[in-house]
C-alpha positions as CSV (number, residue, x, y, z in Angstrom):
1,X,0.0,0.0,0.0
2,X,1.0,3.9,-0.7
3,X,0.1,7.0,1.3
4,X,-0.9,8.4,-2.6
5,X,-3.1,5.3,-3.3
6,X,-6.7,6.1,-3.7
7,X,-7.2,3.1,-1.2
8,X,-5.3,4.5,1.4
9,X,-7.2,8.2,0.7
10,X,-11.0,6.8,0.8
11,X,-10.5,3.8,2.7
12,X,-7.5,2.6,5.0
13,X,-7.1,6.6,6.2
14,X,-10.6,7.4,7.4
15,X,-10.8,4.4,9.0
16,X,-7.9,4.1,11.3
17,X,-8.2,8.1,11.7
18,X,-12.0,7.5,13.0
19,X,-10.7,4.5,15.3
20,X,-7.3,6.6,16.9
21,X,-10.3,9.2,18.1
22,X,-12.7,6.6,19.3
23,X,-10.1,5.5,21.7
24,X,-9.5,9.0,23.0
25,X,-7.2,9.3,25.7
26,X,-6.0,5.7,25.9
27,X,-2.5,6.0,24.6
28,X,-2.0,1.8,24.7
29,X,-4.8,1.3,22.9
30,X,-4.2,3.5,20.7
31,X,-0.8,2.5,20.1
32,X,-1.8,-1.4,19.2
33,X,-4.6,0.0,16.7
34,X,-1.4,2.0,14.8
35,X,0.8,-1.2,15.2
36,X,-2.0,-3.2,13.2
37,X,-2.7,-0.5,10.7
38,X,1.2,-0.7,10.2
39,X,1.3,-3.7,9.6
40,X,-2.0,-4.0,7.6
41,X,-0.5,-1.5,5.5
42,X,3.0,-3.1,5.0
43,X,1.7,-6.8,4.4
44,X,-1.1,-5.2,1.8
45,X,1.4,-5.8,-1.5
46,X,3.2,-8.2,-0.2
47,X,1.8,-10.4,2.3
48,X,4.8,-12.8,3.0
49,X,7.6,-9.5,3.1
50,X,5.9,-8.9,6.7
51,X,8.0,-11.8,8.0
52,X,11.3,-9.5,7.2
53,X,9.8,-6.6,9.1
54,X,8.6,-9.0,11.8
55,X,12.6,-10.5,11.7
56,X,13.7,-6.5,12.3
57,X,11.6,-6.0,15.4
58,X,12.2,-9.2,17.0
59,X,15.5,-8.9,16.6
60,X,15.8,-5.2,18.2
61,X,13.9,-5.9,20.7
62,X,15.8,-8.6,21.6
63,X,19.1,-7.1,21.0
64,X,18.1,-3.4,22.9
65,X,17.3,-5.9,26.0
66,X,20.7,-7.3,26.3
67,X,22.5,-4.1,25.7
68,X,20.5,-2.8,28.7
69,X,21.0,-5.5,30.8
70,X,25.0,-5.9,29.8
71,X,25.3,-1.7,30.1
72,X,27.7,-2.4,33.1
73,X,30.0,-5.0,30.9
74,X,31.6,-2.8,28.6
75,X,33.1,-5.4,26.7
76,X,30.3,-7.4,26.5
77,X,27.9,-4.6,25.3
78,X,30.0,-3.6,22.5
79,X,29.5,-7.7,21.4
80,X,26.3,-7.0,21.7
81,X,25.9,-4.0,19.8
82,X,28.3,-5.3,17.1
83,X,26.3,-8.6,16.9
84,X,22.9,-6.0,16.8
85,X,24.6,-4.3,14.0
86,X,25.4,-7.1,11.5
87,X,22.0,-8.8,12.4
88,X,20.2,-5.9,10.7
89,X,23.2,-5.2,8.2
90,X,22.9,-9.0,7.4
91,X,19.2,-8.9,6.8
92,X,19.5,-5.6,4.7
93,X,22.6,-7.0,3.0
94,X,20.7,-10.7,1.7
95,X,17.6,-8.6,0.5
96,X,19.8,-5.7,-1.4
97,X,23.0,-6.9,-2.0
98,X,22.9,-9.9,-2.8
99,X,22.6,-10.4,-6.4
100,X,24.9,-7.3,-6.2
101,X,28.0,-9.5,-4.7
102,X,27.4,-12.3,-7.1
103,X,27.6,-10.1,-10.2
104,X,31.3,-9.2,-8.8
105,X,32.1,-12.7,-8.1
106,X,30.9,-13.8,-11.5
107,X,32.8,-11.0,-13.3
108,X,35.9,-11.8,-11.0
109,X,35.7,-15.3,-12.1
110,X,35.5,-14.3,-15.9
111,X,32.2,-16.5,-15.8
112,X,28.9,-16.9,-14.7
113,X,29.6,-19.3,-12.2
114,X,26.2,-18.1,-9.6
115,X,22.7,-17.6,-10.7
116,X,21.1,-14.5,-9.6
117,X,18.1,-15.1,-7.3
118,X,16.4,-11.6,-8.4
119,X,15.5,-11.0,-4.4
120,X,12.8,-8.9,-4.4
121,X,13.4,-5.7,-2.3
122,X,10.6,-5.5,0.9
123,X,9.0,-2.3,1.0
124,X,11.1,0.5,3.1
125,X,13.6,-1.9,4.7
126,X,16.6,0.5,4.2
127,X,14.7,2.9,6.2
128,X,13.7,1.0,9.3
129,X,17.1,-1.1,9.4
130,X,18.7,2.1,9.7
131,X,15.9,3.0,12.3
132,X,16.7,0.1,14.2
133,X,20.4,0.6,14.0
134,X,20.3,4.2,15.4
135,X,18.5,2.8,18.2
136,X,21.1,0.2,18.9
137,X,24.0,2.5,19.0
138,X,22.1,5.2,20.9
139,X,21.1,3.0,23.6
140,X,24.8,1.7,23.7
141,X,25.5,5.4,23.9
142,X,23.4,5.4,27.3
143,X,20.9,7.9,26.0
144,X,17.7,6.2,26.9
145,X,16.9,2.7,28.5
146,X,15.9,0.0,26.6
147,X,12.1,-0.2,24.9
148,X,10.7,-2.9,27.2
149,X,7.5,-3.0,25.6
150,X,7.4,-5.3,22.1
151,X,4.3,-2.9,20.8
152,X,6.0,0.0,21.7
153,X,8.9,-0.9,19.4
154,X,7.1,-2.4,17.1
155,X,4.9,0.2,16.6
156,X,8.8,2.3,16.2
157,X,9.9,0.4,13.3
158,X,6.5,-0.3,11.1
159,X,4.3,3.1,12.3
160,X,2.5,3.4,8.4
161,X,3.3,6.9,7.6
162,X,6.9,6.6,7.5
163,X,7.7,2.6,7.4
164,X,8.0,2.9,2.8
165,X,10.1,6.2,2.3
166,X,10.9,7.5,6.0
167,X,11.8,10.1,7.3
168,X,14.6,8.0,9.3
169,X,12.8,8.6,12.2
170,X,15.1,8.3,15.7
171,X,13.9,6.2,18.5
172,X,15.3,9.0,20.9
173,X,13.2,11.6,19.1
174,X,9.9,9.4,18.7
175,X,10.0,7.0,21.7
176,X,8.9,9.1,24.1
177,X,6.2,9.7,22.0
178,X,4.8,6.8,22.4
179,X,3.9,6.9,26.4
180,X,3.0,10.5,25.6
181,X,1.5,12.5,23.1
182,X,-1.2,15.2,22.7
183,X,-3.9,14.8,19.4
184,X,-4.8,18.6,19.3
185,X,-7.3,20.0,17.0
186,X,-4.5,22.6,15.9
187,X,-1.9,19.9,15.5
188,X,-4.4,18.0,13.7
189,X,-5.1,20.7,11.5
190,X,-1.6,21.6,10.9
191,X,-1.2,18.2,9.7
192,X,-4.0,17.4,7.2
193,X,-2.4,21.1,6.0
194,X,0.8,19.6,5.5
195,X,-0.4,16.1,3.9
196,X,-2.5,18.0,1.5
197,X,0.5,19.8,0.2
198,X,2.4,16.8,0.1
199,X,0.4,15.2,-1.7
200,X,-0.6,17.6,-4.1
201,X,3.6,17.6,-4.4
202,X,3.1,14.2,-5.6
203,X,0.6,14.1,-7.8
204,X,0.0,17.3,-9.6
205,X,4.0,17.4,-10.2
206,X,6.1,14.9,-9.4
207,X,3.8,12.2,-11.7
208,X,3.3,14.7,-14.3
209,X,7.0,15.3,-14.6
210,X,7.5,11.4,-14.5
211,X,5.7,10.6,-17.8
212,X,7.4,13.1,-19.7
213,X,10.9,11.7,-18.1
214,X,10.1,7.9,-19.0
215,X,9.1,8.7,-22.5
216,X,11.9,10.4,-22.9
217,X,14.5,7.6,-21.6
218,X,11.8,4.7,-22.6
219,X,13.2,6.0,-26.5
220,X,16.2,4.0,-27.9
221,X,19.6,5.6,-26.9
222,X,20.2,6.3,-30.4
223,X,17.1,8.1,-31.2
224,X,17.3,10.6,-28.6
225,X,18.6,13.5,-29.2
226,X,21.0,16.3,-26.9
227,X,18.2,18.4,-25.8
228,X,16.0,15.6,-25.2
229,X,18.3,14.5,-22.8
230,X,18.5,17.9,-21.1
231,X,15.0,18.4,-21.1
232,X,14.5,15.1,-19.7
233,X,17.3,15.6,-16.9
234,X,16.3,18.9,-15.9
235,X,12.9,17.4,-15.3
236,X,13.8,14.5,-13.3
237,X,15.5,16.8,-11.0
238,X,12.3,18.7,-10.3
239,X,10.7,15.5,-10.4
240,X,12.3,13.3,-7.8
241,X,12.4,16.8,-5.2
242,X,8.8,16.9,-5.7
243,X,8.2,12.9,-5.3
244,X,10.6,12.4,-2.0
245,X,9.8,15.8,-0.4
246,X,5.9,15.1,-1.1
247,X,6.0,11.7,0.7
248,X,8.5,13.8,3.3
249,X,5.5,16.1,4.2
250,X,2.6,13.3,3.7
251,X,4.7,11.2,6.5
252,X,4.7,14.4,8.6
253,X,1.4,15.5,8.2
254,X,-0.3,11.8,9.3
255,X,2.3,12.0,12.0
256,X,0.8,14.9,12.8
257,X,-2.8,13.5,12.7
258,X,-2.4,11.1,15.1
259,X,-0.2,13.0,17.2
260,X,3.5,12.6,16.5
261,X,6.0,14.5,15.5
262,X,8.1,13.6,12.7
263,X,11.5,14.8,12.1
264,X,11.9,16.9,8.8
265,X,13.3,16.0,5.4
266,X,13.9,19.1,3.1
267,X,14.5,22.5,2.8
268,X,14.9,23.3,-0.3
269,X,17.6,21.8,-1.2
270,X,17.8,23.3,-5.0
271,X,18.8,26.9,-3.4
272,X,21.8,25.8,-2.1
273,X,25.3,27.6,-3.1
274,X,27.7,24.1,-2.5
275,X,27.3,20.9,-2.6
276,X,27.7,20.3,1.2
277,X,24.6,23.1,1.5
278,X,22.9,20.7,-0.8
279,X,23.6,17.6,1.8
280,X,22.5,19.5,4.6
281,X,19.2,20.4,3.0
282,X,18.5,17.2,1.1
283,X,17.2,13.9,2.8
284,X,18.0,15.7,6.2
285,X,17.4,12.4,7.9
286,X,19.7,9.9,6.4
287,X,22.8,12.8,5.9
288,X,22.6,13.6,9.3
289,X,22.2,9.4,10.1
290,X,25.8,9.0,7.9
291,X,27.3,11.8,9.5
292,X,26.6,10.6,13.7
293,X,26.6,6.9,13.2
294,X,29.6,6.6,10.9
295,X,31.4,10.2,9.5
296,X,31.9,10.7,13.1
297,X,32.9,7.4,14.7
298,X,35.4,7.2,12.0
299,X,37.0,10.2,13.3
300,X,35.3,12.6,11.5
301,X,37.9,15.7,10.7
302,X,39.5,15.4,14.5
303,X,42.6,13.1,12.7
304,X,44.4,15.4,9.9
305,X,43.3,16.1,6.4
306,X,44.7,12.6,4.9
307,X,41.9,10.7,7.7
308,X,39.3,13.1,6.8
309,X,39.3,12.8,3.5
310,X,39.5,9.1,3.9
311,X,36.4,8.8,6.2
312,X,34.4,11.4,3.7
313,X,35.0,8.3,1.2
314,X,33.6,6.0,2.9
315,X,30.7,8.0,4.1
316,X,29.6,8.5,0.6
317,X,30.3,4.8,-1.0
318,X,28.0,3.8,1.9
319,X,25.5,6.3,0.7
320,X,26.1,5.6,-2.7
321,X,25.2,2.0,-1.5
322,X,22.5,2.9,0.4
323,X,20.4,4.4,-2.2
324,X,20.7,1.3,-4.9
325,X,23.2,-1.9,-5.1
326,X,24.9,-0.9,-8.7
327,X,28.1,0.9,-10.2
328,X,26.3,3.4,-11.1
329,X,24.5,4.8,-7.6
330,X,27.8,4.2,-6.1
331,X,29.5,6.7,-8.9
332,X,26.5,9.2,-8.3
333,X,27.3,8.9,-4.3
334,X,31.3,9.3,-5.1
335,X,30.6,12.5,-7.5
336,X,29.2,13.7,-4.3
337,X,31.9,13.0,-2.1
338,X,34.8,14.3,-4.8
339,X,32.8,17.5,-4.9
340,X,32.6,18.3,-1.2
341,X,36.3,17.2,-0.4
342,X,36.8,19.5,-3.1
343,X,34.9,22.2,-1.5
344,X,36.9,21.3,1.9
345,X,40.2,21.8,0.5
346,X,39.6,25.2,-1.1
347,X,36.9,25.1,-3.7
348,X,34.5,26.5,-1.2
349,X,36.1,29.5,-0.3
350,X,36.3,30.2,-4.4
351,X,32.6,29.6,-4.8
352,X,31.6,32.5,-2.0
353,X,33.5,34.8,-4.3
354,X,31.9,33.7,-7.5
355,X,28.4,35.2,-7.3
356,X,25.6,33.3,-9.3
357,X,28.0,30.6,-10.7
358,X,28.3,29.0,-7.3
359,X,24.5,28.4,-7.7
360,X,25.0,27.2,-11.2
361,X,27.6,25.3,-10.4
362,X,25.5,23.4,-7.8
363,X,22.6,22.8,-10.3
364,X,25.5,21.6,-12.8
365,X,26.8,18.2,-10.5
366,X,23.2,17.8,-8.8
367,X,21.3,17.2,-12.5
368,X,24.3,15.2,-13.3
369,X,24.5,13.0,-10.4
370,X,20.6,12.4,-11.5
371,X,21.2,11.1,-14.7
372,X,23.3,8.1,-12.5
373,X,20.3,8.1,-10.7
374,X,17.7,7.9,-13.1
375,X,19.1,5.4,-15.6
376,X,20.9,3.3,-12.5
377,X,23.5,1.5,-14.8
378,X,27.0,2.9,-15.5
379,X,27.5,2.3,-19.7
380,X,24.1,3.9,-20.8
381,X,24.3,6.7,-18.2
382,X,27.5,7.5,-19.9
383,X,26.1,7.7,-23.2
384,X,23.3,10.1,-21.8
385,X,25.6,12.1,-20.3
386,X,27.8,11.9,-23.8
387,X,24.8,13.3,-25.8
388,X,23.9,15.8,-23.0
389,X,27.2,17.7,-23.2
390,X,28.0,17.0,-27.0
391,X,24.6,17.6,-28.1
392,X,26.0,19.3,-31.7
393,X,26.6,16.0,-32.4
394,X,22.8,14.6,-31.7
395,X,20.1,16.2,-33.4
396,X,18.5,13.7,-35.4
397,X,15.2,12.2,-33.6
398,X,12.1,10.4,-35.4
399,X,10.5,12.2,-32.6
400,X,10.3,16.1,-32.1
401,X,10.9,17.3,-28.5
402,X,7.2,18.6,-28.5
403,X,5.6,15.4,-28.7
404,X,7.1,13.8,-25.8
405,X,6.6,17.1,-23.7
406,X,2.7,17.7,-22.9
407,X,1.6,21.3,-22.0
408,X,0.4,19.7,-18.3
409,X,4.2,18.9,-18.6
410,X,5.2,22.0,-19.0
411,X,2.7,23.6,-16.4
412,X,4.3,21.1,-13.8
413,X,7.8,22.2,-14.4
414,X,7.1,26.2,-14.0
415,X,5.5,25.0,-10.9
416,X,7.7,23.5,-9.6
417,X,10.7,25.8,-10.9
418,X,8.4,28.2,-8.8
419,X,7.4,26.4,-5.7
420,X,11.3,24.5,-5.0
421,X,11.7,27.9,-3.2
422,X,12.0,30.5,-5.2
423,X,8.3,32.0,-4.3
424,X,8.8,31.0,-0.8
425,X,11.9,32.8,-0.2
426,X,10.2,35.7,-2.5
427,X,7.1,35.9,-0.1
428,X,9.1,35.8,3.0
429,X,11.3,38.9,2.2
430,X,9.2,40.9,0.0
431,X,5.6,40.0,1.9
432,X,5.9,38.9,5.4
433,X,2.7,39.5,6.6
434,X,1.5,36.6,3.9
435,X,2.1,34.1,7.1
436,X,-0.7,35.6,8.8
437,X,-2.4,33.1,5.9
438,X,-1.4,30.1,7.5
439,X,-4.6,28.3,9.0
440,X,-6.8,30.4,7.3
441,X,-9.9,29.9,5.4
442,X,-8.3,31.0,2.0
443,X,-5.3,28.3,2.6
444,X,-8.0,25.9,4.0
445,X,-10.1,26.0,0.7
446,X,-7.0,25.9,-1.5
447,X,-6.1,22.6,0.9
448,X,-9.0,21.5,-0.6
449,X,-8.9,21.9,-3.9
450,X,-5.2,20.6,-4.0
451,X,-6.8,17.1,-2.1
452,X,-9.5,17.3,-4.7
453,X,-7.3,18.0,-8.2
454,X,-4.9,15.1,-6.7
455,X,-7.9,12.5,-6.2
456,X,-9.3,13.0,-9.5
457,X,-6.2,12.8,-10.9
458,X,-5.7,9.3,-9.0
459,X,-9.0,7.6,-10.4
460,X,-7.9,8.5,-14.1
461,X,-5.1,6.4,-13.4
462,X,-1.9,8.1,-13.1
463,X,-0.8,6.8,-9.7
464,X,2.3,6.1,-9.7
465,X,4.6,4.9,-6.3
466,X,7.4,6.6,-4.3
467,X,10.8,7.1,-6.8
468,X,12.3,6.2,-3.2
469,X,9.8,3.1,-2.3
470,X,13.1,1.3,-4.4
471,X,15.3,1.8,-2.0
């Protein structure tokens, strides 16, 4: 099931919503009607995948129980939390990786010595294995005791709204949550506010975007031309901003709903002037996961320039990793890396003098880094990226650029060229007393129509599942 299914809109939503409020003030009750809508939600595509997140709470629970009760045995903790550690790694690994590791042993081997099993990837398991591992090492950490109660961290690791494409919730930040929590009109309010945007993210741009983009690289390499591929890169990069930060504010607007508070995600990541700006503003949740649970145990930049660099490497091969188990999404997570250990050496200090080309600059590895994304194999993303900046050379199509572009198409992509912060930060310096909006009847009704516009566009067929739900 999807947060931006029509099922989960008429039926799954209004439901559980209704039954949270019915149980008023009972926070246990309410807590094992969120853990079965969780995981009526997560079983709904794929029945049998339940048993993986079923594995993944068993074995936290299990795991944050003996780190508690060895937190006076330092030696054995740390066994413990290591053992923790490559229990979730391990299950993560078999479902991800797998066929990934046998490719490199059959090329190694100069023949295909091992079938691949073509695992198929349970929904959001990246996110709540790196859920579960944050809670690991920050109980280690002695920040909190350990969740005693199986719904309670249950309910952690597979709550609905943010179980397929996070945030990457922390059990430090949400736990207490879940012994105490106030469902407020105005919070409830703020929220449907906040879903209705995301979803309007979603739908009215992200999917309109999308069909234009696979059109584009559905074609033959060879009959797409160098402005095709431009047009369709600069459109996937509005595209997947609008996809992930809609299911960002969707997850925080139904954690908002039922009374949580969800960590954000985004802030608008596109106005950034360097690529580290970009990294603090983009997928907030897992940069800042990377950067306390393994940047800094590494070392960090405490131990000289040489270590630094060094752990900055590894930082983003793991993301690289993270995000998809090919060459190619670990070249798009290395292009990263180069770029801000570039920036950290020197490059930074020349982009605050350069004006408007730091911004275009930006812009420049961020829509190229996407093209790695988008096509997720190394050889054909070259030969994109071969046509995008020798485009002279590829100008004969059996298709005109028009055809594959629709005029909603091109609606969508002033949008969102508009609305990825450039009216935001226009209204907040040049009209400030436009917040006095917020909660108002005008918003309220244009909540509405976004809900509406988004539903209608849903039964005509063109939903279409998280960009991120894949990894």
């Amino acid at each position: 099931m999807s947060i931006n299914s029509m099922f989960f809109l008429t039926a799954f939503l209004p439901v559980v919503f209704v039954a949270d409020r019915l149980c008023m003030r009972n926070t246990k009750l309410k807590n094992v009607l969120l853990l079965l809508a969780g995981l009526v939600f997560y079983a709904w595509g794929e029945p049998l995948h339940i048993l993986v997140l079923f594995l993944s709470i068993a074995v936290n629970y299990g795991f944050g129980l003996l780190l508690w009760r060895l937190r006076e045995n330092k030696r054995g903790a740390q066994l413990a939390l290591l053992a923790g550690i490559l229990a979730n790694l391990g299950i993560l690994g078999y479902y991800k990786y797998f066929d990934f590791f046998l490719r490199i042993l059959n090329r190694l081997l100069g023949r295909q010595i091992f079938e691949m099993r073509e695992i198929a990837l349970p929904m959001g398991i990246s996110f709540f294995t790196f859920g579960a591992v944050s809670y690991l090492i920050d109980l280690y950490r002695g920040r909190y005791g350990a969740e005693k109660n199986l719904v309670s961290m249950a309910l952690y690791l597979s709550f609905f709204p943010k179980v397929s494409v996070g945030p990457i919730a922390r059990y430090e930040e949400f736990g207490p949550q879940l012994v105490a929590r106030r469902e407020t009109y105005k919070k409830t309010a703020r929220g449907i506010r906040r879903f209705a945007y995301g979803l309007g993210k979603k739908v009215l741009i992200a999917n309109v975007l999308g069909s234009c983009v696979d059109k584009i690289y559905a074609q033959d390499i060879n009959n797409v031309t160098g402005a095709m591929v431009w047009v369709a890169a600069l459109l996937y990069t509005l595209q997947i901003y609008y996809d992930f930060s809609g299911f960002s504010d969707m997850a925080i607007g139904l954690g908002k709903m039922f009374g949580f508070t969800i960590c954000e995600n985004f802030d608008y990541p596109y106005l950034s002037s360097s690529v580290q700006e970009f990294w603090r503003r983009w997928h907030i949740s897992l940069g800042s996961w990377f950067r306390d649970y393994l940047y800094i145990p590494l070392g960090g930049s405490r131990r000289g320039t040489v270590r630094t660099y060094g752990n900055l490497l590894v930082v983003w091969l793991a993301t690289g990793l993270w995000h998809g188990a090919t060459t190619a999404f670990i070249v798009w997570g290395l292009l990263h890396g180069l770029c801000i250990m570039m920036e950290r050496a020197g490059w930074k200090r020349m982009l605050d003098k350069a004006g408007v080309f730091r911004y275009v600059y930006v812009q420049l590895v961020v829509i190229v880094g996407w093209v790695f994304f988008r096509v997720g194999n190394l050889a054909p993303a070259f030969a994109y990226l071969k046509r995008m900046f020798l485009p002279w050379k590829y100008t004969e199509s059996t298709y005109v650029l028009r055809e594959l572009m629709s005029n909603r198409c091109m609606v969508a992509a002033v949008a969102g060229v508009l609305g990825m912060g450039v009216v935001q930060m226009c209204i907040r310096r040049f009209f400030p007393q436009a917040k006095r909006l917020r909660g108002s009847v005008p918003e309220m009704l244009y909540c509405m129509l976004l809900v509406a516009a988004s539903m209608l566009c849903l039964i005509n067929g063109s939903y279409n599942p998280a960009i991120y739900l894949n990894f």
